[in-house]
C-alpha positions as a Markdown table, in Angstrom:
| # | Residue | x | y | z |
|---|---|---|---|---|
| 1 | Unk | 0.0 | 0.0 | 0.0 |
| 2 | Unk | 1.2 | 3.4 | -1.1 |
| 3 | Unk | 2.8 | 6.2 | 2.2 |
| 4 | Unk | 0.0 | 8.3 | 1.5 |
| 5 | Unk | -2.7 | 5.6 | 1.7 |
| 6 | Unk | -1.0 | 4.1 | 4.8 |
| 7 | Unk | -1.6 | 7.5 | 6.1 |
| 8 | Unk | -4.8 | 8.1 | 5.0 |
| 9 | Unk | -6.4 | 5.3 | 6.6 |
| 10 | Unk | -4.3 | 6.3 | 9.5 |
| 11 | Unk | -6.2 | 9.5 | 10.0 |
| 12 | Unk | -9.5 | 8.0 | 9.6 |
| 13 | Unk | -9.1 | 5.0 | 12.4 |
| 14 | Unk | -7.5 | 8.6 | 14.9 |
| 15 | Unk | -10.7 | 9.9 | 13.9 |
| 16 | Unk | -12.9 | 6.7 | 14.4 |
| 17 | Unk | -11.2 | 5.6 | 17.6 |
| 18 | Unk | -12.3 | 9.0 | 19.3 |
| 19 | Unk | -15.7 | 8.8 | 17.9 |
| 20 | Unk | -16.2 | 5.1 | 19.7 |
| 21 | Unk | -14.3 | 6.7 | 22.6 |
| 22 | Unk | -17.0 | 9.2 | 22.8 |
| 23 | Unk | -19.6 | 6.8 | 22.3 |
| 24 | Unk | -18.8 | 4.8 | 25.0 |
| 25 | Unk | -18.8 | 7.5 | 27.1 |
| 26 | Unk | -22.2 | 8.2 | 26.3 |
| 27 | Unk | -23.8 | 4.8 | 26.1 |
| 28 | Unk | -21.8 | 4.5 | 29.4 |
| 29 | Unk | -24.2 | 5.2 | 31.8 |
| 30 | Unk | -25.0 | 2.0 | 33.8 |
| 31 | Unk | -28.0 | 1.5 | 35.9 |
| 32 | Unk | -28.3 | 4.6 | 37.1 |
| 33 | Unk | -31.5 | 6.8 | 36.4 |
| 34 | Unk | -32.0 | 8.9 | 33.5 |
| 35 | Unk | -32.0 | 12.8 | 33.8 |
| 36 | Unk | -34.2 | 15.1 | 32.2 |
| 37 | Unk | -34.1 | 17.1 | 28.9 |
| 38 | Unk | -32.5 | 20.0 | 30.3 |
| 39 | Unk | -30.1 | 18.2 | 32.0 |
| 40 | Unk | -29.4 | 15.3 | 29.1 |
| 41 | Unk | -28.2 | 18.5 | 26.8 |
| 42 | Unk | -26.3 | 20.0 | 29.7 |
| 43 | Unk | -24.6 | 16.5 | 29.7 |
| 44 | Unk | -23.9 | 16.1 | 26.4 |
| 45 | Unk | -22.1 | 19.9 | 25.6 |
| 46 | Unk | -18.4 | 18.8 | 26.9 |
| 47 | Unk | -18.7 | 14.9 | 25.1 |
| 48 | Unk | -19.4 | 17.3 | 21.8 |
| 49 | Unk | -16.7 | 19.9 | 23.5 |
| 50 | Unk | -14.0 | 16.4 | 23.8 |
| 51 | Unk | -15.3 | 14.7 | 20.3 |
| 52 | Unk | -14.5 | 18.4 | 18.6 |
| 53 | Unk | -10.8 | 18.6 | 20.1 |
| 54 | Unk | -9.9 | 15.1 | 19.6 |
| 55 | Unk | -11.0 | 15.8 | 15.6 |
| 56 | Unk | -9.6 | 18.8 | 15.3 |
| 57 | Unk | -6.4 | 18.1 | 17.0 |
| 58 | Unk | -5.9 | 14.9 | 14.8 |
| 59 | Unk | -6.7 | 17.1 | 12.1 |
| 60 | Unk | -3.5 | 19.6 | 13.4 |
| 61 | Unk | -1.4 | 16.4 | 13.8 |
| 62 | Unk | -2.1 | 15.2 | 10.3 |
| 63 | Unk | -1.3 | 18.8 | 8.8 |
| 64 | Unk | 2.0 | 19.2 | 10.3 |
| 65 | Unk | 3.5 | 15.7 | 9.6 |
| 66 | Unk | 3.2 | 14.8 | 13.4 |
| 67 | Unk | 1.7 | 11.3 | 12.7 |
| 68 | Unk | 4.9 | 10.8 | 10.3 |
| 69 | Unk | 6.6 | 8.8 | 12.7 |
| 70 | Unk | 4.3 | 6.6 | 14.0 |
| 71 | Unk | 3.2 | 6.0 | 10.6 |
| 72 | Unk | 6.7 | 5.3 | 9.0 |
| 73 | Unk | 9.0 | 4.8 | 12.0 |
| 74 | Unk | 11.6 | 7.5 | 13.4 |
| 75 | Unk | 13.8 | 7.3 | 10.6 |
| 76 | Unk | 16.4 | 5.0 | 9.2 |
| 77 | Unk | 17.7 | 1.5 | 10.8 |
| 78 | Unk | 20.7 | 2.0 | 13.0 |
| 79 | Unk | 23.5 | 0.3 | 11.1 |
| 80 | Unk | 24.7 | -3.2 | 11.8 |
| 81 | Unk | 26.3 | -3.5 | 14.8 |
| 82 | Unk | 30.2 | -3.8 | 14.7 |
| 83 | Unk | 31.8 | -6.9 | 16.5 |
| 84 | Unk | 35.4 | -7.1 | 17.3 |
| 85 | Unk | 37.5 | -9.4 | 15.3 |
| 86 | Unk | 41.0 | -10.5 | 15.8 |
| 87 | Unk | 43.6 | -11.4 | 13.1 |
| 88 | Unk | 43.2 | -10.9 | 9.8 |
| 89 | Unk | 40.9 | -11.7 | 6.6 |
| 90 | Unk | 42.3 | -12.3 | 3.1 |
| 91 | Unk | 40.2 | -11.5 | 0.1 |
| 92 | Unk | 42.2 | -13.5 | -3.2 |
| 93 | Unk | 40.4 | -12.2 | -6.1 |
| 94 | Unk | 42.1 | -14.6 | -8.6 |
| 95 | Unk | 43.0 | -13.7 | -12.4 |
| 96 | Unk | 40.9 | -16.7 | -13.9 |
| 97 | Unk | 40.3 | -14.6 | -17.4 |
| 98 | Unk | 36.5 | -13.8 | -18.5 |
| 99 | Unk | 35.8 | -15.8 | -16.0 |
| 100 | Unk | 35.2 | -15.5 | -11.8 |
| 101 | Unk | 37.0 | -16.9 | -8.5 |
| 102 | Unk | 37.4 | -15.4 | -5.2 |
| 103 | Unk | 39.3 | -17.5 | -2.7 |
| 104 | Unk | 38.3 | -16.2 | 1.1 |
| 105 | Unk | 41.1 | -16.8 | 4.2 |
| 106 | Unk | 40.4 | -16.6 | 7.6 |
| 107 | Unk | 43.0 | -16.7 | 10.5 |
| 108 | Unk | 41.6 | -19.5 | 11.8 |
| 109 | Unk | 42.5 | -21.9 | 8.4 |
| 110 | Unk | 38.5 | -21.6 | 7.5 |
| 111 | Unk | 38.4 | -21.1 | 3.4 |
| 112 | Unk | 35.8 | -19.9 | 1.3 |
| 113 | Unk | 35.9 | -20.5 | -2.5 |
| 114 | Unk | 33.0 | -18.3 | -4.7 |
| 115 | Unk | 33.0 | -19.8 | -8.0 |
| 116 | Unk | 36.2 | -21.4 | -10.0 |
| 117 | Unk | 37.1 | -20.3 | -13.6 |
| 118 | Unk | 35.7 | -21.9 | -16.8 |
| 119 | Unk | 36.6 | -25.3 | -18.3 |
| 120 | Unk | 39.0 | -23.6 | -21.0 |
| 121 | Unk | 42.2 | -23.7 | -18.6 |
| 122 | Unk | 41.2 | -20.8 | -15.8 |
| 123 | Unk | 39.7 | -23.5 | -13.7 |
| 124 | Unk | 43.1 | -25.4 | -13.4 |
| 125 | Unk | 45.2 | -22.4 | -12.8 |
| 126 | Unk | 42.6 | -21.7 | -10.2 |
| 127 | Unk | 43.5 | -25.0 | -8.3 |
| 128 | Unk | 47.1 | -24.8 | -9.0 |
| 129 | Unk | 47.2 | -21.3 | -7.1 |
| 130 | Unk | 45.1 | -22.3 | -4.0 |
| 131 | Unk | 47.7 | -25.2 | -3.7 |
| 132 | Unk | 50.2 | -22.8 | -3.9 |
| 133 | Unk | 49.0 | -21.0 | -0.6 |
| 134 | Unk | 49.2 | -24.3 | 0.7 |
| 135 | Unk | 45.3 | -25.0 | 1.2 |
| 136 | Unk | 44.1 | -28.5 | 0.6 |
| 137 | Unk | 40.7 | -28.3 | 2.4 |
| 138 | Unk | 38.0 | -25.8 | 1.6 |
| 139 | Unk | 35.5 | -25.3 | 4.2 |
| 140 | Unk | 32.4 | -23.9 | 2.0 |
| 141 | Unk | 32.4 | -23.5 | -2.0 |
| 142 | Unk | 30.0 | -21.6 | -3.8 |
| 143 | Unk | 28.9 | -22.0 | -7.0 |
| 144 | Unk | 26.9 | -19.3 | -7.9 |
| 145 | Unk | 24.9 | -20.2 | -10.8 |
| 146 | Unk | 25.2 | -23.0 | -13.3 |
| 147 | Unk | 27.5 | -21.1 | -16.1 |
| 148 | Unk | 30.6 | -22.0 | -17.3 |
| 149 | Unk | 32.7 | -19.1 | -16.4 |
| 150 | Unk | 31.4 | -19.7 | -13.1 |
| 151 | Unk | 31.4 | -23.0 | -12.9 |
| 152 | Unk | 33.5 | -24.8 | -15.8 |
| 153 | Unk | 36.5 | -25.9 | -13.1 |
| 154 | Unk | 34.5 | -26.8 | -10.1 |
| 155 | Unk | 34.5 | -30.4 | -10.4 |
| 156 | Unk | 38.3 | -30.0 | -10.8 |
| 157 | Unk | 38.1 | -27.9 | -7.6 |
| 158 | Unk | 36.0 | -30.3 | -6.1 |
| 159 | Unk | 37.9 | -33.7 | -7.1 |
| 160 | Unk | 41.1 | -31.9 | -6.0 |
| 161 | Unk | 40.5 | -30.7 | -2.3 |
| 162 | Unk | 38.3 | -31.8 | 0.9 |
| 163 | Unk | 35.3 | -30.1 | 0.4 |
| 164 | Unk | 33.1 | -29.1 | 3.7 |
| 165 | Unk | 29.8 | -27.9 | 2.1 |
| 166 | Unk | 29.4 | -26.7 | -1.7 |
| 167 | Unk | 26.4 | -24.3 | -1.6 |
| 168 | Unk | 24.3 | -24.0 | -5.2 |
| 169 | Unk | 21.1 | -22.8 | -6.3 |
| 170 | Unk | 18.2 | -24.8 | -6.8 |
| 171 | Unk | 18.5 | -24.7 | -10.4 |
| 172 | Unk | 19.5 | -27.4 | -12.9 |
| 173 | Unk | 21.3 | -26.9 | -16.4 |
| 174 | Unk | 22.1 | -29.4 | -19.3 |
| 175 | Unk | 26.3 | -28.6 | -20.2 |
| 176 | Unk | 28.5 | -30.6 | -19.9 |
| 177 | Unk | 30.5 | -28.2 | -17.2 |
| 178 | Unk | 27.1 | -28.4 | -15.0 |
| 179 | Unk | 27.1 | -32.7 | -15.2 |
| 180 | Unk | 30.8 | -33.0 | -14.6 |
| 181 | Unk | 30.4 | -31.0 | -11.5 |
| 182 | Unk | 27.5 | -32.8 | -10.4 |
| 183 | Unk | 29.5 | -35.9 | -10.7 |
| 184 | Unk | 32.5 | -34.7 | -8.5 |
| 185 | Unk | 30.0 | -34.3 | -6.1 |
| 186 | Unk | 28.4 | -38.2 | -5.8 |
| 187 | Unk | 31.9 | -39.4 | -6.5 |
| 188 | Unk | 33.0 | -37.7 | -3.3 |
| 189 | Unk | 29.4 | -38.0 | -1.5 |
| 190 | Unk | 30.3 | -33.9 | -1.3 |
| 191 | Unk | 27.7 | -32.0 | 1.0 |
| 192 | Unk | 25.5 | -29.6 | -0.8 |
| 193 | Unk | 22.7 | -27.8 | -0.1 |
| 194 | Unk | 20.7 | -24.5 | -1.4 |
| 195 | Unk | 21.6 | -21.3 | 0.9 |
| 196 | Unk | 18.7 | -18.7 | 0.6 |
| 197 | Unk | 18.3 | -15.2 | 1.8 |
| 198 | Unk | 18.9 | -14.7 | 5.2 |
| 199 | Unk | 21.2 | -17.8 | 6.0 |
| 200 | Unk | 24.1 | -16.5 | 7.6 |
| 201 | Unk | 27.5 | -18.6 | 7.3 |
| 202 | Unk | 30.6 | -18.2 | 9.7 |
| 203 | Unk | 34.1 | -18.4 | 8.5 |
| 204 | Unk | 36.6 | -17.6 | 11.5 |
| 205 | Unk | 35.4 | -14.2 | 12.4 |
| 206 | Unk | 33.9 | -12.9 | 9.1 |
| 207 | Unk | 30.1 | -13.7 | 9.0 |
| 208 | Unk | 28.4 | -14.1 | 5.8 |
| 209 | Unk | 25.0 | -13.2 | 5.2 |
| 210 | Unk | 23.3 | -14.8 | 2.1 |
| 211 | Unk | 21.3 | -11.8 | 0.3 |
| 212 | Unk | 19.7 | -13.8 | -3.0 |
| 213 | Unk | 18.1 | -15.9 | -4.2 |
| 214 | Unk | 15.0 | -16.0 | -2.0 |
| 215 | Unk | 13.6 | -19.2 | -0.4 |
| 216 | Unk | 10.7 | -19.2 | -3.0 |
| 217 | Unk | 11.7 | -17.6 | -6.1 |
| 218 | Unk | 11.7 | -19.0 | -9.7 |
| 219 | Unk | 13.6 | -16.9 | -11.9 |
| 220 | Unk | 14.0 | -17.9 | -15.5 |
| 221 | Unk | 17.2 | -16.0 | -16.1 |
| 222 | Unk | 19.9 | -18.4 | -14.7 |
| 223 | Unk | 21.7 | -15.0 | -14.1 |
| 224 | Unk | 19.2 | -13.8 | -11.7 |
| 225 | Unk | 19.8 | -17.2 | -9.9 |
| 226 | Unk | 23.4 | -16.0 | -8.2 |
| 227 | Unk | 24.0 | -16.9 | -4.5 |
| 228 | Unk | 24.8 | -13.8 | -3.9 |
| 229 | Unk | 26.4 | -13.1 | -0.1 |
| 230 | Unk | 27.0 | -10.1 | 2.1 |
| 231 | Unk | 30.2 | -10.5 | 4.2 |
| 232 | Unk | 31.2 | -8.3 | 7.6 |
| 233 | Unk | 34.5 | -8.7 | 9.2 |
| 234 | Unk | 34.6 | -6.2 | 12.1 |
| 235 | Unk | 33.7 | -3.1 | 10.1 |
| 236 | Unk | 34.9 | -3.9 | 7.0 |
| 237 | Unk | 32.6 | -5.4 | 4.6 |
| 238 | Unk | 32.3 | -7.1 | 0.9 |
| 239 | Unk | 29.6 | -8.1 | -1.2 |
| 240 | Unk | 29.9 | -10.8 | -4.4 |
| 241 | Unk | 26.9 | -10.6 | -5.9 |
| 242 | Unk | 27.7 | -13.9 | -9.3 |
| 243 | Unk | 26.0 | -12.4 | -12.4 |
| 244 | Unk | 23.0 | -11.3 | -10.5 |
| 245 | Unk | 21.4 | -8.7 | -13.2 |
| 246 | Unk | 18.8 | -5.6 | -12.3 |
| 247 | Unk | 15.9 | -7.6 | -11.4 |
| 248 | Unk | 17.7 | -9.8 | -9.0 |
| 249 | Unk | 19.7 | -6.6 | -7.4 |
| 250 | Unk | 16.2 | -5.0 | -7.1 |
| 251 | Unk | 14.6 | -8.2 | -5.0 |
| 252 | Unk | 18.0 | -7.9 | -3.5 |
| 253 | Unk | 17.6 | -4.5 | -1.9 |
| 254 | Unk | 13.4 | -5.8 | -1.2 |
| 255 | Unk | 14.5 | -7.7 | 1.5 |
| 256 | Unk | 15.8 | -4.8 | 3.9 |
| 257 | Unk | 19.0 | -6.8 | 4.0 |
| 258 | Unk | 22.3 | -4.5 | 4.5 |
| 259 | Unk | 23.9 | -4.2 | 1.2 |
| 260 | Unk | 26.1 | -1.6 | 2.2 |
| 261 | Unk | 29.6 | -2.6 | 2.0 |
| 262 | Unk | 33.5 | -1.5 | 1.4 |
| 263 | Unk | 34.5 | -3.6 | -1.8 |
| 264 | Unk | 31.9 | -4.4 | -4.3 |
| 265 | Unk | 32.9 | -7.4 | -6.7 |
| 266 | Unk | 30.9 | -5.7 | -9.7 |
| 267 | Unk | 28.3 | -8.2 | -10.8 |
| 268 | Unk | 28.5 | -10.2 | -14.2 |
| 269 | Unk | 32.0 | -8.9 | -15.2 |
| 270 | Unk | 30.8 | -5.0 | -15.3 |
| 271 | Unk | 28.5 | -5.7 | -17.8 |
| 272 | Unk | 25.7 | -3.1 | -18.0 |
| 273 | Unk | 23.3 | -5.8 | -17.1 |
| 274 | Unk | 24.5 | -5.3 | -13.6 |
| 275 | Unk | 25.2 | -2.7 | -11.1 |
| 276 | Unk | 22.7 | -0.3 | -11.5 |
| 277 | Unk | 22.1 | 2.5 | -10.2 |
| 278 | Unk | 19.7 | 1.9 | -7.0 |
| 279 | Unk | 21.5 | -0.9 | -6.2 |
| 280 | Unk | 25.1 | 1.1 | -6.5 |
| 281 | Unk | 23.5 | 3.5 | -4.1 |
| 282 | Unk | 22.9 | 1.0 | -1.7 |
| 283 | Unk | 25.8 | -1.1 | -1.9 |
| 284 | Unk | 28.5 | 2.5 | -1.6 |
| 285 | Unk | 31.5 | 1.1 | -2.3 |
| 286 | Unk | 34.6 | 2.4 | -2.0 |
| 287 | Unk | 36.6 | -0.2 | -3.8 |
| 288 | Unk | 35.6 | -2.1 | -6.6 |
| 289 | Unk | 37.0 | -5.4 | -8.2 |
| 290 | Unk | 36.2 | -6.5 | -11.3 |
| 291 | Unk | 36.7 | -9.7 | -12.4 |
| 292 | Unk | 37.1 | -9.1 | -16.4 |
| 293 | Unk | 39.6 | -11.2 | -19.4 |
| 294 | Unk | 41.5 | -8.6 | -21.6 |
| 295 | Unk | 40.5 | -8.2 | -25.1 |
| 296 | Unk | 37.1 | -10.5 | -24.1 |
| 297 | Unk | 34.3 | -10.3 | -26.9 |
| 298 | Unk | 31.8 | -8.7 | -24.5 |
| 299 | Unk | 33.7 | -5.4 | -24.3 |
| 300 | Unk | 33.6 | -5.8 | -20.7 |
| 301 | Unk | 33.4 | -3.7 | -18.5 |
| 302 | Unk | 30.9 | -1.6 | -20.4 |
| 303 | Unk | 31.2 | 2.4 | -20.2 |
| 304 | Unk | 28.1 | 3.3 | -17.9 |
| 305 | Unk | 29.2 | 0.8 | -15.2 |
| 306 | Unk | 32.7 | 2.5 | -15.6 |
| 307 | Unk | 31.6 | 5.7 | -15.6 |
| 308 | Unk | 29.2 | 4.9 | -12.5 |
| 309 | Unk | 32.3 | 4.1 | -10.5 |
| 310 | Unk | 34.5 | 6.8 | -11.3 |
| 311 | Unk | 31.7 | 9.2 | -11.1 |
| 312 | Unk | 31.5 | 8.4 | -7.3 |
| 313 | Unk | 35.4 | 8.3 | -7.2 |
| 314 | Unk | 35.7 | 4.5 | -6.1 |
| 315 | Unk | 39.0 | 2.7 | -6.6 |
| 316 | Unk | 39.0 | 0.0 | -8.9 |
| 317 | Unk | 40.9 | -2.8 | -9.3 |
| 318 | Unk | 40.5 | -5.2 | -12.8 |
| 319 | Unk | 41.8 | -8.8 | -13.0 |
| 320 | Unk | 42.6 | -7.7 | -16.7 |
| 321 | Unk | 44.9 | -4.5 | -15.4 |
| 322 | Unk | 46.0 | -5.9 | -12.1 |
| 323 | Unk | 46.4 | -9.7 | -12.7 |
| 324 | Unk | 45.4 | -11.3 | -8.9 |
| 325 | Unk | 44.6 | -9.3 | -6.6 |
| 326 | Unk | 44.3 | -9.7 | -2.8 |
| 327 | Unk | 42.9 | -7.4 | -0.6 |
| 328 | Unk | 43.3 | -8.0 | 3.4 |
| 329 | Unk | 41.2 | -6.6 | 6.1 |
| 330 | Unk | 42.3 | -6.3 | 9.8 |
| 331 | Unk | 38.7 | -5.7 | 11.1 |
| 332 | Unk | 39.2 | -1.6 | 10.2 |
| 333 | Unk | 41.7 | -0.9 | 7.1 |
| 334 | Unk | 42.0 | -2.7 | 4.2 |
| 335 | Unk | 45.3 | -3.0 | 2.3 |
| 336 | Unk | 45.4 | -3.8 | -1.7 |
| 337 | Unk | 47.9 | -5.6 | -3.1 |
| 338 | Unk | 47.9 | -6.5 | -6.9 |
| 339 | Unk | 50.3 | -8.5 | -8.8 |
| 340 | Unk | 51.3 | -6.0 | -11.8 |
């Protein structure tokens, strides 16, 4: 229902409410015996008196925006609440071409994986530079939709390390990418399950909030079906959004999740699909990653998104300009590093 309805019907039930106030008062009478005429009018002059104020005073109340805050609350949410983290928090946005992988450390040895290159040789270089951190378990890897950018390496991800739970969507596809993957998975009896809005995940200190897709949506763009997650770690903050495209930002910012957050992995490469405005606003960055091949055919990232970040003076960071790039967080400053 529309503000001004919502206040409309606001006004009338003031309005009603002292009518039956005042009706009560009048009916009110008990047992006791009736008075005359004279006195019956005399008795009646301050209930019309009290039904006239209360009117007119909710009348006032309504002119001068005093309802405004019982009607639409006292103003904006307070902002999540800060918690105290120790150590650090390594953010490994790999160079995996036109395609995606973020690698997630904690101090504690928990490991988050979002995505894992395509099938065309991005996937293995993927493996081959977790192993050179010297990780061999994964605690949670996300797949966030069933592409092959996305997706084309997991099931060499997922036949190379322990795997503690691979989150998907609840959406199926036919490649060949999307089968081998699902393979990997009975052929190591690999936990999976289908994170929705709302779950929250815990890696070491950094808590993740899943912001999309929604327990019951249907979307028919297997873009629009991208796990998408919110993470806080002390009051820093990151949000990796897959390929999600407008629609799915909008239901995004629906659910009165926080979206705001320090680094932005720009959705679906920086295509102009993604990112737009409304959701920009909400998310205010201040650094930006983009996960983007050189010379790809999709002219990635496109110009608006581009000139949407500069315009708000946000550092970017591009897998095509920077090679890796691994950003660490110490609960309060974050420190870039890039290879080139």
């Amino acid at each position: 229902m529309p503000v001004g309805d919502i206040k409309a019907v606001a006004k009338r039930k003031v309005k009603d409410k002292a009518v039956k106030t005042v009706k009560r008062k009048v009916s009110g009478g008990g047992g006791g015996r009736k008075s005359g005429a004279k006195g019956g009018k005399k008795g009646m002059l301050p209930i019309i008196l009290l039904i006239l104020v209360v009117v007119v005073g909710a009348g006032l109340a309504w002119h001068f925006g005093l309802l405004d805050g019982f009607l639409e609350g006292t103003g904006d949410p307070p902002p999540p609440a800060v918690v105290a983290v120790d150590g650090q928090l390594e953010m490994h946005f790999i160079d995996v071409g036109q395609a995606d992988g973020v690698l997630i450390i904690a101090d504690n040895g928990d490991t988050m994986l979002i995505d894992a290159g395509d099938h065309r040789g991005s996937g293995q270089r993927l493996v081959e530079y977790i192993q050179g951190l010297g990780i061999t378990e994964l605690t949670y890897v996300i797949g966030t939709h069933p592409h092959a950018d996305h997706i084309g390496g997991m099931d060499i991800v997922l036949n190379t390390f322990s795997i503690g739970t691979l989150l998907i969507p609840p959406v199926s596809h036919t490649t060949r990418v999307y089968e081998r993957m699902i393979q990997a998975v009975e052929n190591h009896n690999i936990t999976t399950r289908a994170p929705a809005a709302g779950d929250i995940i815990n890696l070491g200190g950094a808590v993740f909030t899943v912001i999309h897709p929604g327990a019951d949506d249907d979307w028919r763009n297997l873009n629009d079906w991208s796990v998408s997650v919110h993470m806080a770690f002390g009051a820093t903050s990151m949000i990796v959004t897959g390929d999600a495209e407008h629609p799915a930002e909008a239901a995004m910012m629906a659910t009165g999740l926080n979206l705001s957050s320090d680094i932005l992995r720009v959705g679906h490469h920086g295509s102009r699909t993604s990112t737009g405005q409304e959701f920009f606003e909400a998310v205010d960055p201040t650094i930006a990653v983009i996960q983007v091949g050189e010379g790809n055919r999709y002219n990635h990232p496109h110009d608006c998104v581009m000139e949407r970040l500069e315009t708000a003076g946000v550092r970017i960071y591009r897998n095509d300009h920077h090679g890796d790039i691994i950003i660490t967080s110490d609960g309060t400053n974050l420190d870039v590093r890039t290879a080139r």
